[in-house]
N, C-alpha and C positions, 0 to 999 in steps of 0.2 A: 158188762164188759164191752169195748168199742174196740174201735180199728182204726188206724193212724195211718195215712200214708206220706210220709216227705217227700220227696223230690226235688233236688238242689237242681239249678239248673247249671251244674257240673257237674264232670266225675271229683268226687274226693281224693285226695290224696293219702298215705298213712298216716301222716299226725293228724287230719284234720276227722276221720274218721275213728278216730282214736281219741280224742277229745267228743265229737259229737256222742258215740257210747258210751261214756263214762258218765257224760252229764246225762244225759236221759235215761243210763240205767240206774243213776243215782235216785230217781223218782220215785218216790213211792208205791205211786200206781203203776208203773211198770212190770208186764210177766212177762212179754216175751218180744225179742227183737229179728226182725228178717232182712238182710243186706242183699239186695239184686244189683244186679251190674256185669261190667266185661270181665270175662274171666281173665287170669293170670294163668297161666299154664307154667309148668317147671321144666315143661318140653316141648317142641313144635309136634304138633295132631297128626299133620299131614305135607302133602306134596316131596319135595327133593329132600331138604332139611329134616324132614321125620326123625323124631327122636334126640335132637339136638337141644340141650338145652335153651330156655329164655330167661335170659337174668334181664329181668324185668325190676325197675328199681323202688316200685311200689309194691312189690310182693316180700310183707314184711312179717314179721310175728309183732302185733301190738299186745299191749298187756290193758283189757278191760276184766272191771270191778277186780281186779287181782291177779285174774286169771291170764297167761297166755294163747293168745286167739294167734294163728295163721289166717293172714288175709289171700283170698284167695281169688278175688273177684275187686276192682276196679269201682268201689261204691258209690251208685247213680242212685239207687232208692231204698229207702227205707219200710216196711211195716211193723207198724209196734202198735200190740195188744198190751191196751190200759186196761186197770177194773174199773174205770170211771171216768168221766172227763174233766174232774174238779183241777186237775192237773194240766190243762191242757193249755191254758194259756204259759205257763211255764217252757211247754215244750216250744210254744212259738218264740217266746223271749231266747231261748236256745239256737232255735233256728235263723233268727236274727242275728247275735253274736258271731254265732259262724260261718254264715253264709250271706256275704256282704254282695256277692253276685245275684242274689235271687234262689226264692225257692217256692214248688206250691208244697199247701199242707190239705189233704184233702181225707173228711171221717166219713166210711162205709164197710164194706165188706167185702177184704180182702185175701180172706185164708176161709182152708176148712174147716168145719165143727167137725165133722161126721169120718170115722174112715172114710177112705177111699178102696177100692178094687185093690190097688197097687198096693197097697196097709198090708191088706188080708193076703198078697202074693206072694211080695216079699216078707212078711213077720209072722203070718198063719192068725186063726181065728184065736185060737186062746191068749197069746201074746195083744193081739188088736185092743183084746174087751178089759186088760189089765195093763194098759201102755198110759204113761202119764199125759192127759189131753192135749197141753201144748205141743205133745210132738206131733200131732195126728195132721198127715194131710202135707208135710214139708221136708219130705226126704225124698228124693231121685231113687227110683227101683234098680240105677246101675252105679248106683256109687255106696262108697262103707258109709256107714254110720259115723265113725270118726271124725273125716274129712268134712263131712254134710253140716253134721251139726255139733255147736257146741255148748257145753250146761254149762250157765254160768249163777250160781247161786246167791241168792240175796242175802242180806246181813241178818235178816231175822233164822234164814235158812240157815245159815253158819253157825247163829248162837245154838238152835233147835240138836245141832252133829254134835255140838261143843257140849251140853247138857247131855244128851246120850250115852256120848263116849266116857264121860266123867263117872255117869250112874253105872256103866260096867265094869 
């Protein structure tokens, strides 16, 4: 397994961040993807305006592999966990296509393996040791689950529900 990091040297917009996921989670070796950036807020945090809406015009719902995602954050980078890097020159032909401005692409390690402190505080030890890997280590201890993160299941995953649901 590796670690992928892009960095476009702009923020994305919703189509374009919405096309870049769809091609890269169409990847085979693809398990899991992590979008940093400016957040979108649905309402001002702080100062006089507190609580005022921000209709912000890139705070969109796009629909990747199927699914509808809330964007929720101003997409400036990328981490995507491959099972290999046979795939890797693909992601850069990707990165090419859509980011005519410039982008780097840099492989190391960028996320956790291991719980964290914050796993075992917010979810408790028994939940920690039975939590599916990819989530370990990428959720905010002050935010829902929900909002944080979203499953988006791969087509082999879909056939695997689809065969299940049939057999009961």
């Amino acid at each position: 397994m590796i670690e992928v990091e892009v960095f476009p040297h702009r923020y994305l917009k919703a189509t374009t961040t919405e096309k870049f996921l769809n091609k890269v989670y169409a990847l085979e070796t693809t398990e899991r993807i992590i979008i940093h950036g400016q957040p979108l807020p649905k309402t001002v945090y702080y100062g006089p305006a507190k609580g005022t809406p921000v209709n912000h015009s890139e705070r969109k719902i796009i629909s990747v592999g199927g699914v509808p995602v809330e964007l929720t954050v101003m997409a400036g980078r990328f981490w995507i966990t491959l099972k290999d890097d046979s795939e890797l020159d693909k992601l850069k032909e990707i990165c090419e296509e859509l980011f005519p401005f410039g982008y780097n692409i840099k492989v190391g390690k960028f996320l956790k393996d291991k719980p964290t402190v914050t796993d075992y505080i917010k979810y408790g030890e028994r939940f920690v040791n039975e939590i599916d890997k990819r989530l370990i280590g990428i959720t905010d201890p002050r935010s829902k689950f929900e909002s944080a993160v979203k499953i988006i299941p791969k087509e082999e995953e879909k056939e695997d529900e689809e065969k299940s649901s049939k057999e009961e």
